[in-house]
C-alpha positions in Angstrom: -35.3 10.0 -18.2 -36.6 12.7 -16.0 -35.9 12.3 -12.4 -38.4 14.2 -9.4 -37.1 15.9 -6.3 -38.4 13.6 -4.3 -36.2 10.4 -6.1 -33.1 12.2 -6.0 -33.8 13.1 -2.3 -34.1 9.1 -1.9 -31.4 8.5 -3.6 -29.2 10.8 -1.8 -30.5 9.3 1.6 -29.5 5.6 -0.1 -25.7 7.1 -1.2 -25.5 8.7 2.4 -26.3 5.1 4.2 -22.9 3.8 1.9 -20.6 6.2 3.4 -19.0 5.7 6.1 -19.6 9.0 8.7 -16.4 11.9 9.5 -15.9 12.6 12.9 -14.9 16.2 13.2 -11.6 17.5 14.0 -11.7 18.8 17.0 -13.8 15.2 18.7 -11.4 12.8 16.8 -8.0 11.1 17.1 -7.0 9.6 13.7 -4.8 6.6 14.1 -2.7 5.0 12.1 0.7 2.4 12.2 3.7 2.4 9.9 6.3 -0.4 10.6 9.1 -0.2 8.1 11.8 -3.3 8.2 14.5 -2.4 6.5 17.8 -4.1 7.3 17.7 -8.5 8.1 20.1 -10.9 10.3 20.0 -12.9 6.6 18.0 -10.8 3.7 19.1 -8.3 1.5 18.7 -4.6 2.7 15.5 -2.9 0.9 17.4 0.0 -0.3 14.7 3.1 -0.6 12.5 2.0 2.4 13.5 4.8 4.3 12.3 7.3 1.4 8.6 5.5 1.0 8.6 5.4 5.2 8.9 9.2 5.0 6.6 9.7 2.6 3.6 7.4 4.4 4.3 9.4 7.4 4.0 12.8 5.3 0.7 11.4 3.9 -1.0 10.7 6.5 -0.1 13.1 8.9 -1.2 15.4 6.6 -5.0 13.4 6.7 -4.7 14.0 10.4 -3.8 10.5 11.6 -1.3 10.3 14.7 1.6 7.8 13.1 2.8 5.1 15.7 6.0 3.8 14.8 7.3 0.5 14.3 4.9 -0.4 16.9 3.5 -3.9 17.2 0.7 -4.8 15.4 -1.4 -6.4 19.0 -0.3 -3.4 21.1 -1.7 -0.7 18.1 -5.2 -2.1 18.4 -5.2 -2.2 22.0 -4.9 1.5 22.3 -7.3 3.1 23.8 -7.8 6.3 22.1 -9.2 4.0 19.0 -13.2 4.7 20.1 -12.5 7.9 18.9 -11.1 7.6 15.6 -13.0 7.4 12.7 -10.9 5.5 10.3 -7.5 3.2 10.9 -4.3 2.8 8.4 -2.2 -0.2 8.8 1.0 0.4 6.9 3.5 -2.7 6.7 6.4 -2.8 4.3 8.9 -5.8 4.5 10.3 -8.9 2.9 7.8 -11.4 2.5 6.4 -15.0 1.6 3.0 -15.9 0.2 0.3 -15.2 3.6 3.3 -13.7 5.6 5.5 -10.8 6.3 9.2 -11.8 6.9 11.0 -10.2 10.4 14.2 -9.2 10.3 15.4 -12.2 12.2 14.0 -14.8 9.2 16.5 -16.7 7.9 14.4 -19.7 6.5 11.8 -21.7 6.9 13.4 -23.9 9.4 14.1 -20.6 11.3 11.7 -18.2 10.3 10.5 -14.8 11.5 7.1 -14.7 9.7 3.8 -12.5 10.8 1.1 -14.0 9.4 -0.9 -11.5 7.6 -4.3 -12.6 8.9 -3.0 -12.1 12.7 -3.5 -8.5 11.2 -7.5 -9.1 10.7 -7.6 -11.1 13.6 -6.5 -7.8 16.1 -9.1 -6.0 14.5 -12.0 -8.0 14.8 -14.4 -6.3 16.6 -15.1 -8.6 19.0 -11.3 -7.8 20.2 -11.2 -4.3 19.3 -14.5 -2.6 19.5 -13.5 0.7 19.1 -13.4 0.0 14.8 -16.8 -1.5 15.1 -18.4 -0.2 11.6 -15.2 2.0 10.9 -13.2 1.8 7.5 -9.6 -0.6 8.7 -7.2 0.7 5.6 -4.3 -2.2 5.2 -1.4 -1.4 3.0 0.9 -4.2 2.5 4.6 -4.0 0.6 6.2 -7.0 0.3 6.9 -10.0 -2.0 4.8 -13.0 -1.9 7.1 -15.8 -3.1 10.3 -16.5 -5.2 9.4 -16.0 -8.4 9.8 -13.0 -10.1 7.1 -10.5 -11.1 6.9 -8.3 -13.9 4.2 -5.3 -14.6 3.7 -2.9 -17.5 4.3 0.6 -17.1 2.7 3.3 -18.5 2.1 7.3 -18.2 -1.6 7.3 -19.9 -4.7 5.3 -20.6 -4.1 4.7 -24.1 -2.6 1.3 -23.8 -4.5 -1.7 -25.9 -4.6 -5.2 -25.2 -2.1 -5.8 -28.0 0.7 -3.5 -26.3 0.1 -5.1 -23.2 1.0 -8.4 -24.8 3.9 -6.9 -26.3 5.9 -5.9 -23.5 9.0 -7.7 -23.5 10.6 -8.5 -19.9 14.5 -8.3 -19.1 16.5 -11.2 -17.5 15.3 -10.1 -14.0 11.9 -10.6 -15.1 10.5 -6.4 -15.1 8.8 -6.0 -18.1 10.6 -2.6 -19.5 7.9 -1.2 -21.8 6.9 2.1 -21.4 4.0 3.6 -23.2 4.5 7.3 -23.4 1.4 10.0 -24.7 2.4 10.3 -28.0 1.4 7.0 -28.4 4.9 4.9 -29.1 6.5 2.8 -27.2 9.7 3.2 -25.7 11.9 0.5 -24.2 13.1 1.4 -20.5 16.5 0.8 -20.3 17.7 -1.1 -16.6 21.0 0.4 -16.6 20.3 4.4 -16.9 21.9 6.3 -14.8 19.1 9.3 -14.6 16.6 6.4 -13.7 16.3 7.7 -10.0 12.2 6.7 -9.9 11.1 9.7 -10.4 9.7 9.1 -13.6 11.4 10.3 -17.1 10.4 13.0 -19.5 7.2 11.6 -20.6 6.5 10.7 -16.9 7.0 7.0 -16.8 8.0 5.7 -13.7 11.4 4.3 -13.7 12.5 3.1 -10.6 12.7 -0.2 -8.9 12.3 -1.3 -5.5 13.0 -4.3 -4.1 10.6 -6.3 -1.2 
C-alpha cells in the first residue's frame, strides 16, 4: 500500500502531538531526586546500594538532570525551579512492603516507618505542583513488596521458549538459577561462585543478587 505526501505529513503531525516537547538546554533545569536508604535501626543492610546510587546519579547527570539528594519527597516538588524543567525522575530504593517504602526507623508494623507510595503521586498532582502540568513524571521504585520470596529467569538473549521458562528450577532462597546463554543451552547458575560479582559471566548473564 502506497502512501502520498500529504498522509505521511498527517501522520507525522499525529506522532508529533504524542510526544511530549524538549525544552532546550540552555532555557531548562532538569530535575530529578535520588533517596537511597541503606542502613535500618532493625533491617538488614542492603549491601550494593551505594554502587546502584552512584550509578543513578551518573545516569542522569549525564541526561542533564540536577540530582537532589536524599531529599524529601514534599520538599522536591515544591521547588521552584520545576516550571522550567521539562521532565522529572523520582528515584527511591529501599526496603519495602506491598503499597510502601520502609524508613530506616521501621521496625514493624506496630512501629513502622512506611512512605506510602501514592503520597508520591499525590505531591505531583498538578493541582499541587503545577510546574509538571503535561510533563513526563519518571518513578523508579526498588524495593520488596512483601515476605515472600521472588524468583525471575535470567537470560543474555531472546531465544528463550515458553518451555525453558517453565523449566527453570529455583534454589532454596527461592531465585530461579537458570541461565540461557546464545548458544542456545542452558546453564545452571551456581549461588555460591566466587567470580559472581553481578557483572555478568562469560556469556553475559547477569549474576548478581541484590537484596531490597
Amino acid at each position: 500500500m502506497m502512501i502520498g505526501k500529504g498522509e505521511r505529513a498527517s501522520q507525522m503531525m499525529v506522532d508529533s502531538l504524542k510526544i511530549y516537547p524538549v525544552l532546550a538546554p540552555a532555557t531548562r533545569t532538569r530535575l530529578a531526586l535520588v533517596i537511597t536508604n541503606v542502613t535500618f535501626d532493625h533491617l538488614g543492610v542492603r549491601n550494593g546500594a551505594e554502587k546502584d546510587e552512584q550509578t543513578m546519579k551518573e545516569l542522569l547527570r549525564s541526561l542533564g538532570y540536577i540530582v537532589a539528594m536524599d531529599k524529601a519527597v514534599k520538599d522536591f516538588f515544591e521547588d521552584t525551579r520545576l516550571p522550567f524543567t521539562d521532565s522529572v525522575f523520582v528515584v527511591i530504593m529501599s526496603h519495602g512492603k506491598m503499597g510502601g517504602i520502609l524508613g530506616v526507623h521501621h521496625a514493624s508494623d506496630e512501629k513502622p516507618d512506611v512512605f506510602p507510595i501514592d503520597n508520591i503521586y499525590k505531591h505531583m498532582d498538578p493541582k499541587k505542583c503545577g510546574g509538571l502540568r503535561n510533563k513526563p513524571k519518571v518513578i523508579i521504585i526498588q524495593a520488596c513488596r512483601g515476605d515472600t520470596d521472588g524468583s525471575v529467569l535470567v537470560m543474555d538473549g531472546p531465544g528463550c521458549t515458553t518451555e525453558q521458562r517453565d523449566h527453570g528450577r529455583k534454589s532454596d532462597d527461592g531465585a530461579v538459577a537458570l541461565c540461557q546463554t546464545d548458544h542456545g543451552k542452558e546453564e545452571e547458575a551456581d549461588d555460591d561462585d566466587e567470580s559472581d560479582d553481578g557483572d555478568g559471566g562469560e556469556n553475559g548473564e547477569y549474576r548478581g543478587t541484590q537484596s531490597c
